[in-house]
N, C-alpha and C positions, 0 to 999 in steps of 0.2 A: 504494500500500500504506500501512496506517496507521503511524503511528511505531512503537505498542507493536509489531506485528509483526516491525518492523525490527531493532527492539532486541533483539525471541526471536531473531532468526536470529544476531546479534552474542554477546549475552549467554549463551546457552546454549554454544555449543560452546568458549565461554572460559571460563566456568565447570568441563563436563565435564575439560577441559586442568590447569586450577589445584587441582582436586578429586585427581585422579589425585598431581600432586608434592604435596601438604601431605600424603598419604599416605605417599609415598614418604621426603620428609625426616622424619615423624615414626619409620617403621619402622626409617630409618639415621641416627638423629638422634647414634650417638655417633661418623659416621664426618663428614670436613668436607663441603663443598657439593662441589670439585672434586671430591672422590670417589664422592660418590653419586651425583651427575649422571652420571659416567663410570660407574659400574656399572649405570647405567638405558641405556647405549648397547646395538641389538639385532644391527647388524652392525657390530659393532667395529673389522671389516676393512677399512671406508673411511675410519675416522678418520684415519689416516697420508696418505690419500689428500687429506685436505679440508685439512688442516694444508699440505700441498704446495702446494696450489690456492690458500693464503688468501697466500703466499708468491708467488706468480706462478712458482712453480716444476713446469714442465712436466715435467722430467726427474729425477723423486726416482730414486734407487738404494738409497737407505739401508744403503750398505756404503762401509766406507769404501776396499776394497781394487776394488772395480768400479767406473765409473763408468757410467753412463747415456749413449748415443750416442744424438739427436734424445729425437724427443716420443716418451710413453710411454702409450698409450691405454687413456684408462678411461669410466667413463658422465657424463663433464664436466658435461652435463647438469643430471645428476640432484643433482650435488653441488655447484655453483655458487653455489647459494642460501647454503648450508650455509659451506663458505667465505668468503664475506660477513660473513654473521651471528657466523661463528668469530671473524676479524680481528677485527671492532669491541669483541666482546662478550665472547669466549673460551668456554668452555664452556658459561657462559650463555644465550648463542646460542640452543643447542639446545631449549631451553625457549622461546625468543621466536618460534623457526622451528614450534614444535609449536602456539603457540595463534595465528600467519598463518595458515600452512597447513591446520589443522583449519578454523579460521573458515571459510577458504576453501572446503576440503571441503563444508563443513556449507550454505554460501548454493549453491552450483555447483549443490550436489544440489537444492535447493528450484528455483533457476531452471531446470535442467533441467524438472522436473516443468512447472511455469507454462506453460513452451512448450510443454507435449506437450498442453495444454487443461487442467490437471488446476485447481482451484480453490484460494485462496489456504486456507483452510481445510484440505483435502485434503494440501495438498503439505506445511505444514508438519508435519501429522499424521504424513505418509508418511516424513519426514526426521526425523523423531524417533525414527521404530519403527527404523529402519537403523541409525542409531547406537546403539539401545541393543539391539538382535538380539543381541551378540555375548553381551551380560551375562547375558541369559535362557538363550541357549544353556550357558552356561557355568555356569549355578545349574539346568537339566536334565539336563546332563550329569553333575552333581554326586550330582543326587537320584538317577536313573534307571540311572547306573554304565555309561553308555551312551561307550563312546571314539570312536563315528561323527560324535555332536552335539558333541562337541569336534573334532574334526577338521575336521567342515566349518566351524565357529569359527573355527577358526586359517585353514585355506586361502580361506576365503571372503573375510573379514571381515577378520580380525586380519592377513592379508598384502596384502589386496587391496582391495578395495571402499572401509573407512572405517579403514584402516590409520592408527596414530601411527608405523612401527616406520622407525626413523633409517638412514640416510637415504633412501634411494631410494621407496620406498611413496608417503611425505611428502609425497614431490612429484611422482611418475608418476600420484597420483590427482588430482592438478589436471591434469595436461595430460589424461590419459582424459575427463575427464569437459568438458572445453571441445570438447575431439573430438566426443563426445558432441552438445554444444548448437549445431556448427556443421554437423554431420552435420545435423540438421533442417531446417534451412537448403538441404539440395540437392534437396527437393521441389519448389521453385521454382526448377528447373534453370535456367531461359532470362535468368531477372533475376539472376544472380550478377554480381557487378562481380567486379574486380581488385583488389581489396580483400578479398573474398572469399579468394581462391585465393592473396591472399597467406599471410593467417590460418593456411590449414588447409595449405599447405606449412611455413611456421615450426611449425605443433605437432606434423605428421609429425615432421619435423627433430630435433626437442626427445623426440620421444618414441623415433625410432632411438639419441639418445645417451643414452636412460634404461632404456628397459624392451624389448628386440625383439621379445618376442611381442606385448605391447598394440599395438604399431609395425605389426607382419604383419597382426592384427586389423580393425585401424582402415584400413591401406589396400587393405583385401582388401574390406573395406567399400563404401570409396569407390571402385575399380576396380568392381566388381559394380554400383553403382548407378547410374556414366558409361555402362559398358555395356548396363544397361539403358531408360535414357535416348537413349543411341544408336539402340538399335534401336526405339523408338517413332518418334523422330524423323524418322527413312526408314522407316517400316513396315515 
């Protein structure tokens, strides 16, 4: 691939990321950073959860009169990253995990395409419309007074597919769409190595302590295509 290309797959979805907060700090420009950051949070209900995590502490209670007996399970997974980035950076983090993990998003999806045959022209065209569907939908549904084309906006798009929304999206659409590109991959059933089946049991793994239906999805998938590999394989 040529440089310039590399650098659209890099430069763009860091830009889309940087564009979205200098919006946001200019609209809350009279409240501080910690506080705008934290009012741009979409499910605020695992922030106590990441704050625990970045602590190595398994067993929050958050009462001081109960305490927590063993581990206390949640989507570890999905918020690990998050935890990290919390520790080192603090709520900053969350801004440095938005323009990884879109990055990410943003190339997953073009190499997805690449391997399905599609052309380097093509794909980047095709990952350009995806990430920006939501914003068209979202200025038709504006014009048109239509609350369907918002809807599928939000359910499709804005929760799922090219999700920013903190934390769990952020990061269940990296593991879907590696599912995705290893899924490809069991066309050529008989040449899988062990390396192989390492991969795509770690992103099961990763994706039952993130998201459980993409989890059911993804191995309903791959159960359906062993078995029909099977039954070629003895006629």
């Amino acid at each position: 691939m040529e440089l310039n290309k590399k650098l659209y797959l890099v430069f763009f979805p860091i830009l889309l990321v940087f564009s979205n907060w200098i919006l946001v700090f200019y609209h809350f420009q009279n409240f501080g950073y910690d506080i705008t950051i934290f009012l741009n949070f979409n499910d605020i209900s695992y922030f106590p959860f990441i704050v625990s995590l970045s602590d190595l502490n398994f067993s929050p209670s958050y009462n001081d009169y109960f305490q927590a007996e063993g581990l206390i399970t949640f989507p570890y997974a999905s918020i690990a990253f998050h935890a990290i980035f919390y520790k080192f950076f603090g709520l900053f983090g969350y801004i440095f995990s938005q323009i990884i993990f879109v990055t990410l998003t943003y190339y997953l999806i073009f190499y997805f395409l690449r391997l399905s045959g599609i052309s380097n022209e093509i794909s980047i065209f095709t990952t350009l419309i995806v990430f920006n569907i939501p914003i068209f939908l979202e200025i038709l549904s504006y014009f048109f007074q239509n609350d369907l084309l918002f809807h599928f906006k939000n359910n499709i798009f804005d929760y799922h597919l090219t999700s920013y929304r903190y934390p769990r999206p952020l990061v269940t659409n990296i593991f879907f769409y590696i599912s995705l590109i290893l899924l490809l991959r069991l066309e050529n059933f008989k040449s899988l190595s062990f390396k192989y089946y390492l991969y795509i049991s770690i992103i099961l793994s990763l994706l039952l302590q993130s998201f459980i239906f993409i989890f059911i999805l993804i191995g309903l998938t791959i159960f359906i295509i062993f078995v029909e590999n099977f039954i070629k394989q003895n006629n």
